[in-house]
N, C-alpha and C positions, 0 to 999 in steps of 0.2 A: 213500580209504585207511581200513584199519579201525583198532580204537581198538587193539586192542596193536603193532599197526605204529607209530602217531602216539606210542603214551607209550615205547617203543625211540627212534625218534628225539630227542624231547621230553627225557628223563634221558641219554642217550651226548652229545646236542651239550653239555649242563651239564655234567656230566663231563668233556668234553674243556676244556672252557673254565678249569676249576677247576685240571685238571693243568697246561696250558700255562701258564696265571698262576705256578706255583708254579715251574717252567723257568725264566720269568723273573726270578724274586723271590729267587735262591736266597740262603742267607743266611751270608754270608762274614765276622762275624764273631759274637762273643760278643752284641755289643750289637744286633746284627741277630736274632740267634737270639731272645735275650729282649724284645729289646725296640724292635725293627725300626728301632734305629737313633736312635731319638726323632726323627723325623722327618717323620709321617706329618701331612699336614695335619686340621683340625679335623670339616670335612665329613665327611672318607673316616675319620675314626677315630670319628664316632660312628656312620656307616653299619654300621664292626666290629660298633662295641661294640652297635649294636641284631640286627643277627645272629648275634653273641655268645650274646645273650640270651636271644632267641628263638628258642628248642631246640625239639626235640620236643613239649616238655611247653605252648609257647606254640602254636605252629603245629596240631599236632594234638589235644592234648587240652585245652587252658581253653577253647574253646566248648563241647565234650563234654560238661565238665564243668558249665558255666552252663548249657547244656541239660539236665542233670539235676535240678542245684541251682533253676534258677530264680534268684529275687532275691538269693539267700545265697552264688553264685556269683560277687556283685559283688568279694567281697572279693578275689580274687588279681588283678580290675583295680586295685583299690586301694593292694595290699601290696606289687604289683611294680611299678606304676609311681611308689609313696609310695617305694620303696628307691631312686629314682635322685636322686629331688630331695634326701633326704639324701647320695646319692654326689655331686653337683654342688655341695651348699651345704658340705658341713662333713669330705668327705674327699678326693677328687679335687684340690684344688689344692694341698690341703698334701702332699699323701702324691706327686703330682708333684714338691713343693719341695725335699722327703728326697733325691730324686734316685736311688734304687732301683732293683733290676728287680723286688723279690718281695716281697707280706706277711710272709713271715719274716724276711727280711732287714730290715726295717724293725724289727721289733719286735724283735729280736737286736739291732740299734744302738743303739735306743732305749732299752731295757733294759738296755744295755749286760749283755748276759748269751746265749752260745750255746745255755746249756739252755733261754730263752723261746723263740730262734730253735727248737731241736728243738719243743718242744712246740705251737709252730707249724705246725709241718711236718703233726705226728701229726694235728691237730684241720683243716689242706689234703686231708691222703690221704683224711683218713676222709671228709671231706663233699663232693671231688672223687669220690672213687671210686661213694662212692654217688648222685651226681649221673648220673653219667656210665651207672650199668646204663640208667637210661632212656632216653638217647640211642640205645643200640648196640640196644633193642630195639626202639625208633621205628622203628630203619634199618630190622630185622626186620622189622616189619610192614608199612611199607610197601612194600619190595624185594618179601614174598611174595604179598602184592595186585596189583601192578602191574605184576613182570616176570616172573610166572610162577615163581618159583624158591620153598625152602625158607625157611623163616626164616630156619634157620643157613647156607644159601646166601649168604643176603641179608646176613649181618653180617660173613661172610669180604669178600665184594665191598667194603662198606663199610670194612673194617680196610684193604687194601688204598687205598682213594682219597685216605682222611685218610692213611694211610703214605706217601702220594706226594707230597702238599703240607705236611704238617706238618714230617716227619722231617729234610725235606732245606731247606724255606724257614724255619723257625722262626715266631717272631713276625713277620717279614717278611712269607714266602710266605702265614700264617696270614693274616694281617692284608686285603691283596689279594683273595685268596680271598673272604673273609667277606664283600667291598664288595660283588664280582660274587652270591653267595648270597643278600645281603640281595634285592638286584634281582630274582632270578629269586622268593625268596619271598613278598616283600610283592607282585609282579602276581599269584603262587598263590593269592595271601590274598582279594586286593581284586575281580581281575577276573568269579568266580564268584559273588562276592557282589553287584555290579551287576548282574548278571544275574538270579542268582533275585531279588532287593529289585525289580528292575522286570519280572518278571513278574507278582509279589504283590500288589504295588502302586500299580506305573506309576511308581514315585520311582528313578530312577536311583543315588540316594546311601544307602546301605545305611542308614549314622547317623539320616537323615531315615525311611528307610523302617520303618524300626522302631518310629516313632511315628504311622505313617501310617494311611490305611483302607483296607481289604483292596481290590482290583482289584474294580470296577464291584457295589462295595457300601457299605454307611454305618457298617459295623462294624470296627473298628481292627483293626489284625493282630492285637497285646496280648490285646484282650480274645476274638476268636476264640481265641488261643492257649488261654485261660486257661478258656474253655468246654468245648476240646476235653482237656484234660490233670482239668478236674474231672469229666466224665461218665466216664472210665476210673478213676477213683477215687484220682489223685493231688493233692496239694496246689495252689492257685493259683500260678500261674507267677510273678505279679508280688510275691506277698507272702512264701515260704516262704523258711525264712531255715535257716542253717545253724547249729543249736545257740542255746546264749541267748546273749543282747544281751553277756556278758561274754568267750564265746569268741567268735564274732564280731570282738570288740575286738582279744584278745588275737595271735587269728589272722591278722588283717590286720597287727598290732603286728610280728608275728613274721617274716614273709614280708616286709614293708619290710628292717628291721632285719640279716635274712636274706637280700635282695639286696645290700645294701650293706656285706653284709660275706665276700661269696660274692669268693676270689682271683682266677678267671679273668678277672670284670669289671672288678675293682679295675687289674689286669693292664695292660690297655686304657689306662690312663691314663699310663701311662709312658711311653707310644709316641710324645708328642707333644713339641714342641719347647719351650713355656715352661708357666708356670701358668696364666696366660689360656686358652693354647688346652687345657688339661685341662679348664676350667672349661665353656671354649666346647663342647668336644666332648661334654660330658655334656648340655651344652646340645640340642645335633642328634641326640643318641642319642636324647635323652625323645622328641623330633619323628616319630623316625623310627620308634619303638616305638610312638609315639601311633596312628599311622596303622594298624595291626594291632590295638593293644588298643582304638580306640574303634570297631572292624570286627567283635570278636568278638560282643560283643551280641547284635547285628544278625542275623550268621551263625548263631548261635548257636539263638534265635528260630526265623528261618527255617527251618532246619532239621529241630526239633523236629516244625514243623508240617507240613512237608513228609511227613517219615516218618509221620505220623500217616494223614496223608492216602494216602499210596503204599500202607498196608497196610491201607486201609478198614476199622477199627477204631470208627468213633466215628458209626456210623448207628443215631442214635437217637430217640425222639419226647419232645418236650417235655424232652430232660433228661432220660427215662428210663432206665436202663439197662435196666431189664430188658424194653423195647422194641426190645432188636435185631433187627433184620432178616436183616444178610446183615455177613459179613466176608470175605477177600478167600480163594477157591480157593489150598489150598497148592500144588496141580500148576498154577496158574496165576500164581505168583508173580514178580514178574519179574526180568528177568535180571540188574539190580545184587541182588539177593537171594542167588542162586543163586552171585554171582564171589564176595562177602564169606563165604557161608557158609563156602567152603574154605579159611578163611583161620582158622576158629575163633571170629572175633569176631563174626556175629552165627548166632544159632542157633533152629531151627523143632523144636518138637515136637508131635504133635496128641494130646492127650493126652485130650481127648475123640469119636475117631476120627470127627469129621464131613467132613474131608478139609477142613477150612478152618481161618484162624489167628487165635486170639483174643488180642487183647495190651490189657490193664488192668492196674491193680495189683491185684495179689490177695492182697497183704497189707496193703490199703488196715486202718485202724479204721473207718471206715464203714462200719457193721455193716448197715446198710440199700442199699445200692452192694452191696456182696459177698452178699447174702443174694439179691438181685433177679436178680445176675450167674447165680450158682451156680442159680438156678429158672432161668434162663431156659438152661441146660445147659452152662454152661461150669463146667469142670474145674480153671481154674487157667490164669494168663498161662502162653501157651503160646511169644511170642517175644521170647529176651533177646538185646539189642544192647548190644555193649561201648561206651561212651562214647565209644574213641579213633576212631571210623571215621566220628564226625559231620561233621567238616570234610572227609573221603577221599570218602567216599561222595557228599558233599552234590549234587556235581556231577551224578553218574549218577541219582542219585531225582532230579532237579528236570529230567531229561534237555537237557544240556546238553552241543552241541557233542564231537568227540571231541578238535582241541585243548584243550578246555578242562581238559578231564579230565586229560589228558595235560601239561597244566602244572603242576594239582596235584600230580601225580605228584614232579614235581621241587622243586616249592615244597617240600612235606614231607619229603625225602630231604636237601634241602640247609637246613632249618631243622635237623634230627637233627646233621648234619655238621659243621655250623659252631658249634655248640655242642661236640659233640665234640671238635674240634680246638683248641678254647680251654681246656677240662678236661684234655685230653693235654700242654696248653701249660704252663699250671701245674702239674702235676704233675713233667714232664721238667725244669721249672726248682727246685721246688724238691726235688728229687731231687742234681740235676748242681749247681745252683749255694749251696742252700743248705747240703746236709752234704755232699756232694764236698768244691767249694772251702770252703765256710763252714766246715765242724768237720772232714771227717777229713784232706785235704789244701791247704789254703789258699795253698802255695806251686804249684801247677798250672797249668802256663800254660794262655795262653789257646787254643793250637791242642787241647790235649788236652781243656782243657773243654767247646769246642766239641763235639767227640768224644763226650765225657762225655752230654752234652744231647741228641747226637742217636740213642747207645746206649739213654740214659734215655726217651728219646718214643719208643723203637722197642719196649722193652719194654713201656712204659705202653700202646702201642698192643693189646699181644695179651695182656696181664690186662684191659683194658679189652672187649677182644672175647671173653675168657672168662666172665666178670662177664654180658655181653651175651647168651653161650651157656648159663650157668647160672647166671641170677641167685639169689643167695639169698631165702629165703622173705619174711627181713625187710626188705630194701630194695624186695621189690615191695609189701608192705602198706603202706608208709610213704614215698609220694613228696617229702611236705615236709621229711623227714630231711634231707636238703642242707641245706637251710634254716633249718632249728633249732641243729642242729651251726655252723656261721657265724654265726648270728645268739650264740648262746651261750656261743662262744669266742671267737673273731676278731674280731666285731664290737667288744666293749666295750674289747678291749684297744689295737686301733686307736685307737677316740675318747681313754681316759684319756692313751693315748701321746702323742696331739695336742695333746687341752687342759688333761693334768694334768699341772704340770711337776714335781709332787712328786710322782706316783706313780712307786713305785721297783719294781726286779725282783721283787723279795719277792712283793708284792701280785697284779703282772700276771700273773704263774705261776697263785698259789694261787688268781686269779679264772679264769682260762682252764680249767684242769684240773676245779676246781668247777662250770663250769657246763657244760660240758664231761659230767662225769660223771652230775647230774642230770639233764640233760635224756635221755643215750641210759636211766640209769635208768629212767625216767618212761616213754619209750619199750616196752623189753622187758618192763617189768612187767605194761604195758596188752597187749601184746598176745600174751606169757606166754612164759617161756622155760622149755624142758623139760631136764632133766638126769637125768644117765643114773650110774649108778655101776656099776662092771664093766660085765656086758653086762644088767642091770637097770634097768627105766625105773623110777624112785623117786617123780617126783612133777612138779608145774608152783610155780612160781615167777610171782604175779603172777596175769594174768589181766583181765578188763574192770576195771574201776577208773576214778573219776574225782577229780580234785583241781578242787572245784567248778563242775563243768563243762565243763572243759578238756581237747579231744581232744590225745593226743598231737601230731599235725601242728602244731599251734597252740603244745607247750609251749617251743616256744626262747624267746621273749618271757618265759617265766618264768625259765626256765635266763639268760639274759643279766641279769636283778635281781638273781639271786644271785653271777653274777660281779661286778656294780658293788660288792656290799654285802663281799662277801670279801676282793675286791681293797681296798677301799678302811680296812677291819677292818683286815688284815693291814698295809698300808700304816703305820698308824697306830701299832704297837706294832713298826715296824721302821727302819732309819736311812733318813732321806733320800738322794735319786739322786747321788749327784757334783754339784758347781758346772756342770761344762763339758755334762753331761746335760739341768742346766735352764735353761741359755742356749742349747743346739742346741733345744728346745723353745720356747721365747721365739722366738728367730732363724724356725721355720719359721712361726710363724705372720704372722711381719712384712710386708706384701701385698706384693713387689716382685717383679720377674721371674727367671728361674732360669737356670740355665746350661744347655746341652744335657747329657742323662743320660749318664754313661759309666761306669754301675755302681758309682763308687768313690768320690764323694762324697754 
């Protein structure tokens, strides 16, 4: 059977399985919609919430990415799986105990105030929506690699599948779904990875392989890696680090702080039936994530080295460079080369027309690397490969199987998916449930709310696919926006809601909004916003800039200090909460088991 027959089969059985779940699962009322009922046992709610998680941006691009970075790549193993142990330790059981279906809803009670619940809502759209363009274009790129179709082919199909399990299951049908996705993505993830680690190696366990020594040699993968990546004139693979020792900090800071205070995941926890099993589920969520994030490394590694070697790049003597011999015929290139080129993400130029392809860094500083390159006739790296197609790819360079291939296909359609369908989740909810019922009609029953929720996820669904079809400029420069925006509004105002029973509305406002506004500032400045008067371009606004070092992606961790310090300002020269405010604060932190969720306690 050939490989586009095997990856048709391989994505239509996942698809039918996805839909048929959600037939099942349909969701009959309010508390099914939002919050499937709280009833979902502990295992199967963190299998969700680990495929929740585990979007596009985990599945397909953080090896990409640690394959580019190197060691400084460590950090978003560190910042995403550091934001679940604070979801487990210090939000997850309380924020189950509130008894809730939404972050805004919470912090509207808590606050006793509709306008925190609104500005709630503002600071869900903004860092759901911008969450969510990279999902719809994961779909995109995967759908127009693997099934032959457009990219915008590829995100219609996709609106489409989440429409058919979201719209009509709720958190219910979501929730199921997400169990069977995790399945199909972590064997995407793990099973290609046992395969190249024991070709490379002979160590079957990817984790092991990665410290191991190269197949019928005494030289470690690592340090091959790190031979081959410094003769092209890139930095050491084991040592280069992303920015200095401060952003590093900050970034990792950021991306914790920013998982854990990200709504779709927080979501997840309502679903279960006491605080134990919140506690526990975040428990089996970190397990089930583990198994992926302590995989990418590995993948990550391998693959680098893989591509290096598939486009014969690095024949050199002693470490020379400018003892090249030979790099690889571009009319002889082979044919995972030739499927990705048409996809856009990786690209051949011969820009010194010897009819073969030279790939170094050619904006290495290594003035003595580039000066040996350029004698010895090269022009300038002639081929760029986009990050995202490291784990897509991996399979076809390391020529693997055509199921194999053809699993990936589905692992990464259904990591985009399942993410998506949790961002479509909290958005339709805090749409229908928190200013429908919450501010504009709070007397609404519950059949029309339902109504409400699934008009509201039907819409979310096709600005989500628009968003996908034409993402703005700034949401694709800026992947950790999600995460700065949560980590700088939502985040702080969750924890003081928790453990400060004297912080009152006043404060949580003027902290949300503050940090809130700093950080997307921080943001456009850096990467310059232009403005127009009449039909007159005037000028730019901003531009590179750094606040000690600190990339934007990194700045929520700063934007969330300023929320603590405003909030807590502001708090101080305004009255305290109500009596009955901070005994409902007292009361959740008290350890004892909780009622089942029915929205209204």
């Amino acid at each position: 059977m050939d490989l586009q027959t095997t990856i048709y089969i391989a994505v239509g059985l996942s698809f039918a399985l996805y839909i048929g779940i959600a037939i099942w699962a349909r969701a009959g009322s309010t508390s099914e919609f939002y919050a499937a009922g709280g009833s979902v046992p502990p295992v199967m709610n963190g299998m969700a919430t680990a495929a929740d998680w585990m979007s596009a941006a985990s599945f397909i691009s953080m090896a990409g990415l640690i394959a580019n970075m190197g060691y400084g790549g460590g950090l978003f193993l560190m910042g995403w799986t550091g934001g679940y142990v604070l979801l487990a330790m210090l939000l997850a059981p309380y924020l189950r105990k509130f008894g809730k279906f939404t972050v805004p809803q919470f912090i509207g009670d808590r606050f006793y105030s509709k306008s925190a619940s609104t500005i709630a809502v503002v600071c869900l759209l903004t860092a759901s929506l911008t969450y969510i363009i990279g999902q719809m274009t994961g779909v995109g790129v995967a759908f127009s690699r693997f099934l032959g179709v457009s990219s915008s082919t590829g995100i219609y199909i996709g609106m489409a599948i989440v429409f058919a399990y979201a719209v009509f299951g709720g958190m219910k049908g979501i929730t199921y779904t997400q169990v069977a996705q995790y399945c199909v993505l972590i064997a995407a993830y793990i099973v290609p990875a046992i395969f190249i680690s024991l070709n490379l190696t002979g160590n079957p366990i990817p984790q092991l392989g990665l410290g191991s020594t190269m197949s019928g040699s005494d030289i470690s993968l690592l340090t091959k890696l790190d031979q081959v990546v410094v003769d092209l004139g890139f930095g050491k693979y084991t040592t280069t680090t992303a920015g200095s020792t401060l952003n590093m900090f900050v970034y990792t800071m950021s991306l914790m702080i920013g998982t854990a205070g990200l709504p779709h995941v927080i979501m997840r926890f309502f679903t279960v039936p006491t605080v134990a099993a919140a506690r526990s589920s975040a428990g089996w969520a970190l397990v089930f994530i583990a198994l992926l994030y302590t995989t990418a490394p590995a993948v990550a590694a391998m693959a680098k080295l893989n591509l290096h070697a598939a486009v014969n790049t690095a024949v050199t003597k002693g470490g020379d460079l400018y003892a090249v011999e030979s790099s690889i015929k571009a009319d002889e290139r082979p044919d995972w080369m030739k499927r990705w080129e048409k996809t856009g993400l990786l690209k051949f130029e011969d820009k010194n027309g010897d009819g073969r392809i030279q790939y170094y860094n050619d904006k290495t500083k290594n003035a003595d690397a580039k000066g040996k390159a350029e004698a010895a006739g090269w022009k300038g790296n002639e081929l760029t490969v986009n990050a995202d197609i490291i784990v897509l790819a991996n399979p076809e360079i390391a020529l693997l199987p055509n199921w194999v291939i053809a699993l990936v296909a589905a692992g990464g359609l259904a990591a985009a998916l399942s993410t998506a369908a949790g961002l479509l989740m909290a958005i339709s909810a805090a749409v229908s449930h928190d200013l429908v019922k919450g501010i504009f009609a709070p007397d609404i029953s519950e059949k029309n709310e339902l109504l409400a929720g699934k008009v509201s996820m039907a819409v979310a669904v096709v600005v989500a696919g628009y968003l996908g079809l034409n993402p703005p400029g700034f949401a694709a420069g800026t992947v950790a926006l999600a995460f700065g925006i949560a980590a700088s509004s939502l985040f702080p105002a969750i924890m003081m809601g928790i453990f400060s029973k004297k912080m009152n509305k006043e404060g949580a406002m003027a902290g949300m909004l503050a940090g809130l506004f700093i950080t997307l500032f921080y943001v456009f400045a850096h990467k310059g916003i232009f403005f127009i008067k009449g039909t007159d371009f005037v000028g730019m606004i901003g531009g590179p800039n750094s606040f000690f070092g600190i990339t934007p992606e990194a700045f929520g961790a700063i934007g969330a200090l300023v929320n603590f310090i405003v909030a807590f300002a502001v708090d101080k020269v305004t009255k305290e909460p109500p009596e009955h405010i901070q005994h409902m604060v007292e009361a959740v932190r008290i350890p004892r088991g909780s009622k089942m969720v029915d929205g209204a306690h």
